[in-house]
PDB file of N, H, CA, C and O in Angstrom:
ATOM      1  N   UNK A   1      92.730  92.612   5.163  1.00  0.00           N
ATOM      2  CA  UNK A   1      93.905  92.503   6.007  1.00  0.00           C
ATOM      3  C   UNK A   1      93.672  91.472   7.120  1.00  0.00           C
ATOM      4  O   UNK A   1      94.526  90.620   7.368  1.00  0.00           O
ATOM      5  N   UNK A   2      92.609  91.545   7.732  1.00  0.00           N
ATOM      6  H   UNK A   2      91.915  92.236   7.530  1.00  0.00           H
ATOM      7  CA  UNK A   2      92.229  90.031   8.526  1.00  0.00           C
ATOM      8  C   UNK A   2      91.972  88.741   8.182  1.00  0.00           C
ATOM      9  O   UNK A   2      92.088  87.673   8.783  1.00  0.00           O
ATOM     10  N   UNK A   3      91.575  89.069   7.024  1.00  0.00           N
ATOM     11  H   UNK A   3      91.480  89.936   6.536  1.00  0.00           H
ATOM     12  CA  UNK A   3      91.896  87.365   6.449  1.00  0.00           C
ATOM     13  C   UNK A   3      93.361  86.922   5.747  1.00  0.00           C
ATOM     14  O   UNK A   3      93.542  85.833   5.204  1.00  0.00           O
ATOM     15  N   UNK A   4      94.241  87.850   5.852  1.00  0.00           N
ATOM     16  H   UNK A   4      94.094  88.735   6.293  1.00  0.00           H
ATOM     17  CA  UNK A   4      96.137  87.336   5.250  1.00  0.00           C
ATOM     18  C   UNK A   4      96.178  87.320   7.399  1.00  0.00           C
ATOM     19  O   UNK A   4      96.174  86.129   7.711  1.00  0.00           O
ATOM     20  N   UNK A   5      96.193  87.737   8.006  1.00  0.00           N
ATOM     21  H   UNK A   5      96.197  88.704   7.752  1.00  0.00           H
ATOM     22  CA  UNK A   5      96.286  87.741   9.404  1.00  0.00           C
ATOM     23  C   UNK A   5      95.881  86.113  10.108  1.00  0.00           C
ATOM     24  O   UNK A   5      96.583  85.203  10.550  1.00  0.00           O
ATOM     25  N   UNK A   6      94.470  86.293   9.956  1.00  0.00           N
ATOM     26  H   UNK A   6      93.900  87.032   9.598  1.00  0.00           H
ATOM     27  CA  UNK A   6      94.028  84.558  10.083  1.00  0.00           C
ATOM     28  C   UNK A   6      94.924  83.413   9.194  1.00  0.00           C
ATOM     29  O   UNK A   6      95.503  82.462   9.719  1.00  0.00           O
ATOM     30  N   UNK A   7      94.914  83.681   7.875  1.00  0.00           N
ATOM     31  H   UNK A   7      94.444  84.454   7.449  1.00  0.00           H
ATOM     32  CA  UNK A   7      95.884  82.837   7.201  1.00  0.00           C
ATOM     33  C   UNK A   7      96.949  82.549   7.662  1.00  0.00           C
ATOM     34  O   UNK A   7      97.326  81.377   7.652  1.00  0.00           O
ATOM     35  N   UNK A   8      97.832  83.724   8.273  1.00  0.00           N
ATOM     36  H   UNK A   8      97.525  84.676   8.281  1.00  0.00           H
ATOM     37  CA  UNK A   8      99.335  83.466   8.784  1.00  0.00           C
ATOM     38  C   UNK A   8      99.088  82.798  10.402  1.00  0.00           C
ATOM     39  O   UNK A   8      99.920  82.122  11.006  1.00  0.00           O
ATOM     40  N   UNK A   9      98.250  83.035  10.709  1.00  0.00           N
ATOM     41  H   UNK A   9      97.573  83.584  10.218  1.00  0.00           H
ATOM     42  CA  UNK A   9      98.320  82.372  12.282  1.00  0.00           C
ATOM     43  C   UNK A   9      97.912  80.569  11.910  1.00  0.00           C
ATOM     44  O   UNK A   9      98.528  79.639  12.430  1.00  0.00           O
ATOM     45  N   UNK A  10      96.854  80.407  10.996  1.00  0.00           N
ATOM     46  H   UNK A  10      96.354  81.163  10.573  1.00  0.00           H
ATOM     47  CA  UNK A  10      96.805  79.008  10.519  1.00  0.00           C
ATOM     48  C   UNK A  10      98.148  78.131  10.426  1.00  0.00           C
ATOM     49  O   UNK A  10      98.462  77.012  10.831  1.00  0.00           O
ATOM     50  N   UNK A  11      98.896  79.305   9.598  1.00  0.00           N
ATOM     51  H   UNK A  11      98.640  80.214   9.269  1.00  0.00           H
ATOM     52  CA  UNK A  11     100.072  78.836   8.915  1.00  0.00           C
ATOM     53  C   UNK A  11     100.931  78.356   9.764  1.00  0.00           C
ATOM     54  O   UNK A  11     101.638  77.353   9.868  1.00  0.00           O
ATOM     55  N   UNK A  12     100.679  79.412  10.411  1.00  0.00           N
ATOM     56  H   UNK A  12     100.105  80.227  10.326  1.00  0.00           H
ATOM     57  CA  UNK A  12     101.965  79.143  11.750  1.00  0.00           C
ATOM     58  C   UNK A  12     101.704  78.346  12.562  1.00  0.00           C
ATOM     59  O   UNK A  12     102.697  77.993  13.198  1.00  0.00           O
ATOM     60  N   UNK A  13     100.362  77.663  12.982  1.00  0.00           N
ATOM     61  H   UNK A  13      99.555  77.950  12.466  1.00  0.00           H
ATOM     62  CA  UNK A  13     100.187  76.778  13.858  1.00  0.00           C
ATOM     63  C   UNK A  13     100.178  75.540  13.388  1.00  0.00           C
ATOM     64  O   UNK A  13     100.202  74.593  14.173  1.00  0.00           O
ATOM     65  N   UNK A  14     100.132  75.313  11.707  1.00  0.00           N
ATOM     66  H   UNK A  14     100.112  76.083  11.069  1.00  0.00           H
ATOM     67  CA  UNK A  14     100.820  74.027  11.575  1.00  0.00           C
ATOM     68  C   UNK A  14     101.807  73.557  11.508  1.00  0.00           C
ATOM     69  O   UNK A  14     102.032  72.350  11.606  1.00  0.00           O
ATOM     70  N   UNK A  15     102.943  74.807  11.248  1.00  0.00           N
ATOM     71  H   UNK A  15     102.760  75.787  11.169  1.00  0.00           H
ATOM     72  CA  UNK A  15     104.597  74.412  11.067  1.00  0.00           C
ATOM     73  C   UNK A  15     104.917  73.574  12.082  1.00  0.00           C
ATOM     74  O   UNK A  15     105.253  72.473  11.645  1.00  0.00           O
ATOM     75  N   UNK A  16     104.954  73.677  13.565  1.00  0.00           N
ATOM     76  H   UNK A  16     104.682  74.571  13.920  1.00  0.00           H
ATOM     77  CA  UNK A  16     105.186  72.722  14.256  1.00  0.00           C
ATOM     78  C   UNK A  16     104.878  71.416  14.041  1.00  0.00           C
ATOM     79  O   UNK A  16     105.677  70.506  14.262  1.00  0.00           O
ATOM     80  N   UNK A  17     103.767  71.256  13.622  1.00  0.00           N
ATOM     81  H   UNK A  17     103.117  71.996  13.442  1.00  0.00           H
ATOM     82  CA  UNK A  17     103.274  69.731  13.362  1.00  0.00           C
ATOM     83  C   UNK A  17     103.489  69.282  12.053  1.00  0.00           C
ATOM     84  O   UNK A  17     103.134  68.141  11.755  1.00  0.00           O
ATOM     85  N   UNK A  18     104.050  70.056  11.185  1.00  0.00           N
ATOM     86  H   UNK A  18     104.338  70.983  11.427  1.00  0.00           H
ATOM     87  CA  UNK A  18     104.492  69.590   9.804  1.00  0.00           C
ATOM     88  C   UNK A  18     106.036  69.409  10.117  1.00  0.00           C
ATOM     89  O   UNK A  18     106.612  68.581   9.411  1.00  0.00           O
ATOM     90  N   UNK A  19     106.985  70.245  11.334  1.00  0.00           N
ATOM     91  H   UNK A  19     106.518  70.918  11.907  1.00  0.00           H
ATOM     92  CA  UNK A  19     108.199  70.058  11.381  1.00  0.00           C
ATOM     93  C   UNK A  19     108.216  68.330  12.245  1.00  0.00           C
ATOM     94  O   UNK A  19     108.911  67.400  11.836  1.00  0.00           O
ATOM     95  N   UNK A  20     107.426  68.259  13.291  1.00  0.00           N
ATOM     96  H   UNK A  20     106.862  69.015  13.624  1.00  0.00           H
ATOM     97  CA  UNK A  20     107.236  66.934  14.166  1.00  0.00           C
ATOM     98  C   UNK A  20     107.060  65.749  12.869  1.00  0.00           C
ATOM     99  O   UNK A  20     107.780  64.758  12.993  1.00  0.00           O
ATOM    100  N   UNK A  21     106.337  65.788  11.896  1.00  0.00           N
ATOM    101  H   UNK A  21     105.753  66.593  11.795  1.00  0.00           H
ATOM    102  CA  UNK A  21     105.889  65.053  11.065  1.00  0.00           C
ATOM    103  C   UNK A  21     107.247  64.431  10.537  1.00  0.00           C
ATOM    104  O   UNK A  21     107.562  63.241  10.559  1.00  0.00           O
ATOM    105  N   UNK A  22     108.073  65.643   9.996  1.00  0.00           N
ATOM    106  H   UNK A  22     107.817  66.610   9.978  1.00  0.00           H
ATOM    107  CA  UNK A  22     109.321  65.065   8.931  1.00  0.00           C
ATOM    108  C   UNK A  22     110.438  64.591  10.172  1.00  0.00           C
ATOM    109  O   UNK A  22     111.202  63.681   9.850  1.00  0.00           O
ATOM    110  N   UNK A  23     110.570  65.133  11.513  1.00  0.00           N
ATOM    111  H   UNK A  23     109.949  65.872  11.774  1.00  0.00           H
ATOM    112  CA  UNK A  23     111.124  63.930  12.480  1.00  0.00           C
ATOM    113  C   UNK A  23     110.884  62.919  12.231  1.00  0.00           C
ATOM    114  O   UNK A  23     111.573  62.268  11.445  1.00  0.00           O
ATOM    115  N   UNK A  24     109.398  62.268  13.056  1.00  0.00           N
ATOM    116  H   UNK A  24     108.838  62.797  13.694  1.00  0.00           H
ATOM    117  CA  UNK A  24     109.276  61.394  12.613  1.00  0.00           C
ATOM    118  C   UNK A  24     109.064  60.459  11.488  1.00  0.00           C
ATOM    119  O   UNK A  24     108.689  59.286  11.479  1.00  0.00           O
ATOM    120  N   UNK A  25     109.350  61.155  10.678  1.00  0.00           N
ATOM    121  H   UNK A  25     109.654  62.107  10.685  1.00  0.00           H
ATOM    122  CA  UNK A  25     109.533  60.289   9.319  1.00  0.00           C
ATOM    123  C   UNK A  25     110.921  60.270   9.387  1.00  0.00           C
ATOM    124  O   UNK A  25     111.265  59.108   9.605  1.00  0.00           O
ATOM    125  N   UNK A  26     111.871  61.004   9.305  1.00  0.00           N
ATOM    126  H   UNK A  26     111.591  61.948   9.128  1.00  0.00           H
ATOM    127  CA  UNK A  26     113.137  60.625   9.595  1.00  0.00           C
ATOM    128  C   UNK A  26     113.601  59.751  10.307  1.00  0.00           C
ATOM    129  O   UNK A  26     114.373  58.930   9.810  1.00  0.00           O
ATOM    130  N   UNK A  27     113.187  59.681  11.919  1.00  0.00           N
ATOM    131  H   UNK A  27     112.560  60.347  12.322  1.00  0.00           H
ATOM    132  CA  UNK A  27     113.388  58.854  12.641  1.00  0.00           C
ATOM    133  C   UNK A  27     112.991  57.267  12.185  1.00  0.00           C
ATOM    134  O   UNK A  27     113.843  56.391  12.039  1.00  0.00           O
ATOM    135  N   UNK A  28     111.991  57.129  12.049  1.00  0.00           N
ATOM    136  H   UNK A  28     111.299  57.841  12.168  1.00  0.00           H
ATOM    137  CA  UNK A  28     111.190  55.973  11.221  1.00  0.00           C
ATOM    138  C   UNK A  28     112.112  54.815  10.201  1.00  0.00           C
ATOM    139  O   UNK A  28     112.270  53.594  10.231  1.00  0.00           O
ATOM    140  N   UNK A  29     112.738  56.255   9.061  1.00  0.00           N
ATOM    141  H   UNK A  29     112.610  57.246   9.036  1.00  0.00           H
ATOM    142  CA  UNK A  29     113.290  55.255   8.132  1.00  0.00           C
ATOM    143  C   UNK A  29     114.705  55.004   8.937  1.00  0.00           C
ATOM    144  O   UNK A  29     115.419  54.158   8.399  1.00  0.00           O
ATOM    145  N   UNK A  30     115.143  55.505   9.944  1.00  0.00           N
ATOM    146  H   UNK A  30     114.564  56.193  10.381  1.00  0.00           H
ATOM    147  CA  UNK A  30     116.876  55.212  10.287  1.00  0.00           C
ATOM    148  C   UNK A  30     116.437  53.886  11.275  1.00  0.00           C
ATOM    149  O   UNK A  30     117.351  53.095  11.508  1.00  0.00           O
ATOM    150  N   UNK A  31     115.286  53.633  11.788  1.00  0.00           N
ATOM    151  H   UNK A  31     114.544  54.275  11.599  1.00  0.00           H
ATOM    152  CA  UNK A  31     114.518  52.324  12.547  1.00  0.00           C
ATOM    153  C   UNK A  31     114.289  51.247  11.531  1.00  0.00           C
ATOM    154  O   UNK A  31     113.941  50.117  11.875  1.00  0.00           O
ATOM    155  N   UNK A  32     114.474  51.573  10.342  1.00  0.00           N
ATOM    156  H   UNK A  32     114.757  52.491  10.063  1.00  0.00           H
ATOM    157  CA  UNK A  32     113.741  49.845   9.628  1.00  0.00           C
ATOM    158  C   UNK A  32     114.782  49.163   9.551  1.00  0.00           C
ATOM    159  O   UNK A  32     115.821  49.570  10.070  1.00  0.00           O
ATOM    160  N   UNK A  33     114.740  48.372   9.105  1.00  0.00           N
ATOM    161  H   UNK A  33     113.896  48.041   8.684  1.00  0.00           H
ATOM    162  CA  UNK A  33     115.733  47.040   8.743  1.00  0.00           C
ATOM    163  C   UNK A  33     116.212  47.785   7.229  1.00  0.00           C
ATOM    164  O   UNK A  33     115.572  48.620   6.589  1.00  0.00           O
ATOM    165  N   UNK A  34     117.909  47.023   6.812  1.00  0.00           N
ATOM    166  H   UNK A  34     118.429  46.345   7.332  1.00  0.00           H
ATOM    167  CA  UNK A  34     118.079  47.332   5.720  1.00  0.00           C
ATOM    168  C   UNK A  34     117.678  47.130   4.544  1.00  0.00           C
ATOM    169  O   UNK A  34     117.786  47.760   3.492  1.00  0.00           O
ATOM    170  N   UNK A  35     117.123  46.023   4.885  1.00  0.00           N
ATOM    171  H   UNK A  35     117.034  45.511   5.739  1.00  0.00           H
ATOM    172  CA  UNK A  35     116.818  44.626   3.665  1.00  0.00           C
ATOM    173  C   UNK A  35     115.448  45.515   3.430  1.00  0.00           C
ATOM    174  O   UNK A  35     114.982  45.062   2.385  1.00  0.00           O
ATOM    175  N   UNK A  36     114.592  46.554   3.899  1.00  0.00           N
ATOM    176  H   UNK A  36     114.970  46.923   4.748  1.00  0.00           H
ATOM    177  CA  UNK A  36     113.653  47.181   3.500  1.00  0.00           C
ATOM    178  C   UNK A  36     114.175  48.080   1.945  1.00  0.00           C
ATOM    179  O   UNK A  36     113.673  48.108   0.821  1.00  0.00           O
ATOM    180  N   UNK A  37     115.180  48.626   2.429  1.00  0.00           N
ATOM    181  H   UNK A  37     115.588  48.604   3.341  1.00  0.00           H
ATOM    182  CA  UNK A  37     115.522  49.610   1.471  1.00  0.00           C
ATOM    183  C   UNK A  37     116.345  48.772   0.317  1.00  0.00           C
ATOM    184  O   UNK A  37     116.420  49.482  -0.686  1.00  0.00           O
ATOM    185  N   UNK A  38     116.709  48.049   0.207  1.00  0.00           N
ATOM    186  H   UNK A  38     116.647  47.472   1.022  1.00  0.00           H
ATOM    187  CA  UNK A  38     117.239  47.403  -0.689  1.00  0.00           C
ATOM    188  C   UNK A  38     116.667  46.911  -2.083  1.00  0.00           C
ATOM    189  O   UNK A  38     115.980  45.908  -1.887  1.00  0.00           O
ATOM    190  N   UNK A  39     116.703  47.210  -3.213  1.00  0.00           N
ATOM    191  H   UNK A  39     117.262  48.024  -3.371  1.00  0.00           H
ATOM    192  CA  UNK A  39     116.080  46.974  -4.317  1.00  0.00           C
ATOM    193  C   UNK A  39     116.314  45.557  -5.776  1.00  0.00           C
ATOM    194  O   UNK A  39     117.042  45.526  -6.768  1.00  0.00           O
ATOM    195  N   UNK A  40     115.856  45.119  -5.521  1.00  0.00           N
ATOM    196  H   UNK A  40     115.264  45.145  -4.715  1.00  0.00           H
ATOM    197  CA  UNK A  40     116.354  43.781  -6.431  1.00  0.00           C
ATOM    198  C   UNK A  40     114.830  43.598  -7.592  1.00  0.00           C
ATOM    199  O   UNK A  40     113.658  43.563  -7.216  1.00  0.00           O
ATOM    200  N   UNK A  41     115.421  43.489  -9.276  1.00  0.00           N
ATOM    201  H   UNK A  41     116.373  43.517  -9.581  1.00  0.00           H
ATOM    202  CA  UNK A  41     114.403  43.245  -9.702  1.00  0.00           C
ATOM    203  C   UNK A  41     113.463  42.183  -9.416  1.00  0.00           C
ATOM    204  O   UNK A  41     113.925  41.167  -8.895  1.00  0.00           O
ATOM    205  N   UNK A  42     111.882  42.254  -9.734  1.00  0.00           N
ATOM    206  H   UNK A  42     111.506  43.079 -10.157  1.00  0.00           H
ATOM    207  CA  UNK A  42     111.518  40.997  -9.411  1.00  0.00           C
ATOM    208  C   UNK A  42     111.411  39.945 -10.780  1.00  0.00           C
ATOM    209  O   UNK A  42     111.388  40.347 -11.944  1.00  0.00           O
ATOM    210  N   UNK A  43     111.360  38.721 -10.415  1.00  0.00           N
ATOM    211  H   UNK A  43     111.379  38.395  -9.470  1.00  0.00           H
ATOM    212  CA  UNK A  43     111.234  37.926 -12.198  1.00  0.00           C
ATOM    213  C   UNK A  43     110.325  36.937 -11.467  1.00  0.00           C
ATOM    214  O   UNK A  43     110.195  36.562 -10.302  1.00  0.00           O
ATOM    215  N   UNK A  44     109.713  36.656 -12.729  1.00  0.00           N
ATOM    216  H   UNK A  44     109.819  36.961 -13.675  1.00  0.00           H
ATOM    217  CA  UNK A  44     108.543  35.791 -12.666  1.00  0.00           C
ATOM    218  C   UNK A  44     109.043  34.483 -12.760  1.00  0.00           C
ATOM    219  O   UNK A  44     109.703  34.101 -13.727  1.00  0.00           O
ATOM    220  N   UNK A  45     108.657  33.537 -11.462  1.00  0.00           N
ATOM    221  H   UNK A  45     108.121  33.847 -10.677  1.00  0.00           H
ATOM    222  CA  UNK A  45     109.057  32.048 -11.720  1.00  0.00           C
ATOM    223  C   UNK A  45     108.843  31.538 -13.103  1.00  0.00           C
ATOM    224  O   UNK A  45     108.644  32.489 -13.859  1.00  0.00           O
ATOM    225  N   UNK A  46     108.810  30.324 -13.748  1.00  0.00           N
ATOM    226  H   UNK A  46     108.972  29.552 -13.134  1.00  0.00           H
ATOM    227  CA  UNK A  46     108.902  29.347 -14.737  1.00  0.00           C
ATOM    228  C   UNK A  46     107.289  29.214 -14.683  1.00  0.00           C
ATOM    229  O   UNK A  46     106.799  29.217 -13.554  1.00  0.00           O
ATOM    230  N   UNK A  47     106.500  29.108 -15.680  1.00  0.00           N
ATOM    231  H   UNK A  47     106.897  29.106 -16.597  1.00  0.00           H
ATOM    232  CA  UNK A  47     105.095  28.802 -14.987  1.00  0.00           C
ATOM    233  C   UNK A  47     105.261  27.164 -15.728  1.00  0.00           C
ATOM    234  O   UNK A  47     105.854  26.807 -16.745  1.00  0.00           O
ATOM    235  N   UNK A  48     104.563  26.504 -14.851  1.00  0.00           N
ATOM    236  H   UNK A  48     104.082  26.795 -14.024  1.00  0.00           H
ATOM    237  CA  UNK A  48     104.363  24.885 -14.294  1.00  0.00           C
ATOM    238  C   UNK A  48     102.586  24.412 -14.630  1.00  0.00           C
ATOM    239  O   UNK A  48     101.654  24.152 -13.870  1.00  0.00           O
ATOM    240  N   UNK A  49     102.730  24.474 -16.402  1.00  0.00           N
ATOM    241  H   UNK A  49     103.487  24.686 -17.019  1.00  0.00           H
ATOM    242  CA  UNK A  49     101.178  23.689 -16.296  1.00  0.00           C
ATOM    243  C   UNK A  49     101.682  23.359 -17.963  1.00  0.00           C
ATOM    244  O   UNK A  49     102.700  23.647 -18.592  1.00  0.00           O
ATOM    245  N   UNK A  50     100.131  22.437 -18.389  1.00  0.00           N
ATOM    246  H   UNK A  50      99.304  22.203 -17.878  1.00  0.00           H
ATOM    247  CA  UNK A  50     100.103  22.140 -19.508  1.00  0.00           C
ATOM    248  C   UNK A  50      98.852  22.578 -20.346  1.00  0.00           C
ATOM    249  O   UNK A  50      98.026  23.273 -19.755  1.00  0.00           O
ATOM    250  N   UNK A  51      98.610  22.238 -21.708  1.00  0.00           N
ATOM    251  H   UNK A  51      99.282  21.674 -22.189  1.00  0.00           H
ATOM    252  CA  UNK A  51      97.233  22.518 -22.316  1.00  0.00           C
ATOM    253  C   UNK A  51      96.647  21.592 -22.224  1.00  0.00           C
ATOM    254  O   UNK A  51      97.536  20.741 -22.232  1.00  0.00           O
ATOM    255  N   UNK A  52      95.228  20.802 -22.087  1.00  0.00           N
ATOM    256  H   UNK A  52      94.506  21.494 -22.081  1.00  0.00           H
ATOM    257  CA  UNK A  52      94.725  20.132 -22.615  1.00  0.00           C
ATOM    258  C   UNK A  52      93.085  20.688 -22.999  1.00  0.00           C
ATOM    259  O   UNK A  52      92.155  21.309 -22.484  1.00  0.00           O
ATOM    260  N   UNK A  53      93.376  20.151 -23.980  1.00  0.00           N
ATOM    261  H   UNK A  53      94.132  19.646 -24.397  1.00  0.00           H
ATOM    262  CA  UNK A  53      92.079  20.827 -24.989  1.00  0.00           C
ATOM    263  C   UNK A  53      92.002  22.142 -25.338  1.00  0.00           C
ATOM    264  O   UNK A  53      92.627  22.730 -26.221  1.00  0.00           O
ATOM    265  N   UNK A  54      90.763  22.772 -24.182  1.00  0.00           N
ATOM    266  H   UNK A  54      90.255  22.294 -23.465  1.00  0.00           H
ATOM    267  CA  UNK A  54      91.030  24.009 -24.692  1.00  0.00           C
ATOM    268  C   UNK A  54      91.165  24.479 -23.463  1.00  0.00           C
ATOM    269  O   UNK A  54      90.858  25.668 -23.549  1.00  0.00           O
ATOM    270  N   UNK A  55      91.504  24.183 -22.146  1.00  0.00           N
ATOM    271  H   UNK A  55      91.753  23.217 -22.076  1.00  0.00           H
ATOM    272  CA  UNK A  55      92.031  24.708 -20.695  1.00  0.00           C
ATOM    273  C   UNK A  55      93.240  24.273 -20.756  1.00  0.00           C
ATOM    274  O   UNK A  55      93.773  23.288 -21.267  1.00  0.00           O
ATOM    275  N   UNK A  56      93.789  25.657 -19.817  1.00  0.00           N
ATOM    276  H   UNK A  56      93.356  26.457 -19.401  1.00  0.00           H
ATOM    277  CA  UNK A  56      95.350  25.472 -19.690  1.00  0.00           C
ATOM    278  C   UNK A  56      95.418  24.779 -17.962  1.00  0.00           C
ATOM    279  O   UNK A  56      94.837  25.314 -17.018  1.00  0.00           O
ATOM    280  N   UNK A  57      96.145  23.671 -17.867  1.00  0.00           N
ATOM    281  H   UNK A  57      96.616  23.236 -18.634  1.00  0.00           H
ATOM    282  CA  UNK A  57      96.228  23.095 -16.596  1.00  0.00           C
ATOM    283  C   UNK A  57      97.292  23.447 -16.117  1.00  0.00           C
ATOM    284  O   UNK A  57      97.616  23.074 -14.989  1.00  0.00           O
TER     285      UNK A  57
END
């Protein structure tokens, strides 16, 4: 019974700092820029070389 006792007082003394945590993570993402959240595929430029021999330049 004292160790579910210790457990719940653990428990309970991190909720505060797990509730502070998801503030500031909330707060955080309503602070970035939009262009963060914004998603665009990426594509690979044209690649710009030639063979000669047996290296590719």
């Amino acid at each position: 019974m004292f160790q579910d006792l210790e457990i719940f007082i653990k428990h309970f003394r991190l909720i505060p700092c797990i509730m502070n945590y998801r503030q500031l993570l909330e707060k955080a993402k309503k602070e970035m820029p939009k262009s963060v959240h914004e998603k665009e595929r990426f594509e690979m430029p044209p690649i710009k070389g030639h063979i000669q021999g047996t290296k590719t330049i």
